[in-house]
C-alpha positions as CSV (number, residue, x, y, z in Angstrom):
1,X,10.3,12.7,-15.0
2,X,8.0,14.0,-12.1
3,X,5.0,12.1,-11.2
4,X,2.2,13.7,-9.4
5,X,1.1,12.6,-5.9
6,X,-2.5,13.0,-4.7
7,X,-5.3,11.8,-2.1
8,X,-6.6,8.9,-3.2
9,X,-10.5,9.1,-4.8
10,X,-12.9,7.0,-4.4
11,X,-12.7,5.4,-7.5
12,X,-9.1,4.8,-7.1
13,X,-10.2,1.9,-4.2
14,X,-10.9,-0.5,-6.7
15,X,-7.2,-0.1,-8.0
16,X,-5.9,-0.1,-4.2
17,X,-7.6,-3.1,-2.8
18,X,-7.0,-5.5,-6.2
19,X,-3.3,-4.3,-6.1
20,X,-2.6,-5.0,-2.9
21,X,-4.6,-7.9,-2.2
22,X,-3.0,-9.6,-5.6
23,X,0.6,-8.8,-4.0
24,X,0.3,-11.5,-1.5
25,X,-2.0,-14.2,-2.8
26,X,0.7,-16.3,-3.9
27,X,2.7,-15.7,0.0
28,X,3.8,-18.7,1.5
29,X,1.3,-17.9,4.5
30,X,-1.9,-18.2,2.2
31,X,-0.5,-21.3,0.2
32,X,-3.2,-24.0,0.8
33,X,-6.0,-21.4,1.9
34,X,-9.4,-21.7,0.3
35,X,-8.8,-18.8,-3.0
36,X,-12.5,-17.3,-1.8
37,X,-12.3,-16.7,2.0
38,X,-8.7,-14.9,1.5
39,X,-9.9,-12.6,-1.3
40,X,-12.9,-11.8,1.0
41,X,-11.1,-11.5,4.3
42,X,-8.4,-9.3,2.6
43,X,-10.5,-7.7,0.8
44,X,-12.1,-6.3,4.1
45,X,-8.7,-6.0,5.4
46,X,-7.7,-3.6,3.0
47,X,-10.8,-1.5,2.9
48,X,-11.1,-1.3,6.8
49,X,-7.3,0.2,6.9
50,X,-7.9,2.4,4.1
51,X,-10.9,3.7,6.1
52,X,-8.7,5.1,8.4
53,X,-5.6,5.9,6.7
54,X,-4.4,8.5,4.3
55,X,-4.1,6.9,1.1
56,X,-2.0,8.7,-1.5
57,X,-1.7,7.6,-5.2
58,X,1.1,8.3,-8.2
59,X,-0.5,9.2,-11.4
60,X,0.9,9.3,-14.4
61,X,2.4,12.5,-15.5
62,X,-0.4,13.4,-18.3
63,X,-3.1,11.4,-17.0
64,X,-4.6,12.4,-14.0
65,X,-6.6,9.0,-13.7
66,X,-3.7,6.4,-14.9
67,X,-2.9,5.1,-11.4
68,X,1.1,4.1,-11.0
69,X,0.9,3.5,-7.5
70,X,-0.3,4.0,-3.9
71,X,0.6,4.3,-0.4
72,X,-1.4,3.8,2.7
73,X,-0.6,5.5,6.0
74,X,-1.9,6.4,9.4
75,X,-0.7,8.8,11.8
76,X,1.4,7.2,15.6
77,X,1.9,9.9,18.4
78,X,5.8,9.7,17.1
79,X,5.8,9.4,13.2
80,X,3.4,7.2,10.9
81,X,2.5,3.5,10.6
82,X,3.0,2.8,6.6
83,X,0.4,0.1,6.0
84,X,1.0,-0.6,2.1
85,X,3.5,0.8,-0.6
86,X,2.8,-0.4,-4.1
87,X,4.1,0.6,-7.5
88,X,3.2,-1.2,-10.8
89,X,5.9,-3.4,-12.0
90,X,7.2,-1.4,-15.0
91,X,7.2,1.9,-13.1
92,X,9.6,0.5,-10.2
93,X,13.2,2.0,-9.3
94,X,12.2,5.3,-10.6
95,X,11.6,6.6,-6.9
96,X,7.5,6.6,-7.0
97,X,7.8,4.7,-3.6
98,X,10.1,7.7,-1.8
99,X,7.5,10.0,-3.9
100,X,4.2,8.7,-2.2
101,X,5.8,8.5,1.1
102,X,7.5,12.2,0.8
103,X,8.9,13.5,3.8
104,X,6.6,11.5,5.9
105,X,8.2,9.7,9.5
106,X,7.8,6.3,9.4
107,X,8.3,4.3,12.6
108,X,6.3,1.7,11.9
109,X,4.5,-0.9,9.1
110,X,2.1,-3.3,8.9
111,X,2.1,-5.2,5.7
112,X,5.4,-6.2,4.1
113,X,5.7,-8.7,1.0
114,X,8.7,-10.6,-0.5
115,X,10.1,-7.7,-2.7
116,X,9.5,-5.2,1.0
117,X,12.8,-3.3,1.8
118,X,11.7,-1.6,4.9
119,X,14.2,1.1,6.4
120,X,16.3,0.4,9.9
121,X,14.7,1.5,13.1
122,X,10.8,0.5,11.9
123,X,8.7,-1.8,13.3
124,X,7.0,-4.6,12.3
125,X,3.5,-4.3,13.4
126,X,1.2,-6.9,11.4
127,X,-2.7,-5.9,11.7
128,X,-5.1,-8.8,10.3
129,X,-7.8,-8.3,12.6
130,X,-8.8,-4.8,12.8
């Protein structure tokens, strides 16, 4: 099955931000922070990175607007920074991730949760103050 990649729309960001924001509010680093201030702080985390970045989504194949994933990526003099790969639960191991990222260079990333599987040779560059 093929599953079409384009730019993310505007009213894709809603999708984005709660997906990724959701993926790490149960983290070990946020366990014991006030619920509020981490949804806020991410929240503007999120949106100030996806500012800047490319964000490309995975639809599903007859719906243009069913959203399956996302990735979120900014251009380094040598490659791309990956900021954020996500893809919904029941739509994992069927290569959407390799899909959204296409034949982009990654040399570096700056979000990773418990189920990341970055590739050798990236680098680990957290951003939480942009």
């Amino acid at each position: 099955m093929t599953f079409p990649i384009r730019a993310a729309r505007p009213e894709d960001m809603t999708f984005v931000v709660g997906a990724w924001r959701a993926s790490f509010e149960t983290a070990a680093a946020v366990k014991g922070a006030d619920r509020d201030h981490y949804r806020i702080e991410m929240t503007r985390t999120i949106r100030r990175l996806c500012d800047r970045a490319q964000v490309r989504v995975a639809t599903a194949p007859d719906d243009d607007d069913h959203l399956l994933g996302f990735a979120a990526l900014s251009k380094l003099d040598d490659g791309s920074e990956l900021h954020y790969v996500y893809v919904k639960q029941d739509f994992r191991k069927m290569g959407i991730a390799r899909l959204l990222l296409g034949d982009v260079d990654v040399k570096a990333y700056t979000f990773r949760s418990s189920n990341a599987r970055p590739r050798n040779g990236w680098a680990y560059t957290p951003r939480f103050t942009i």
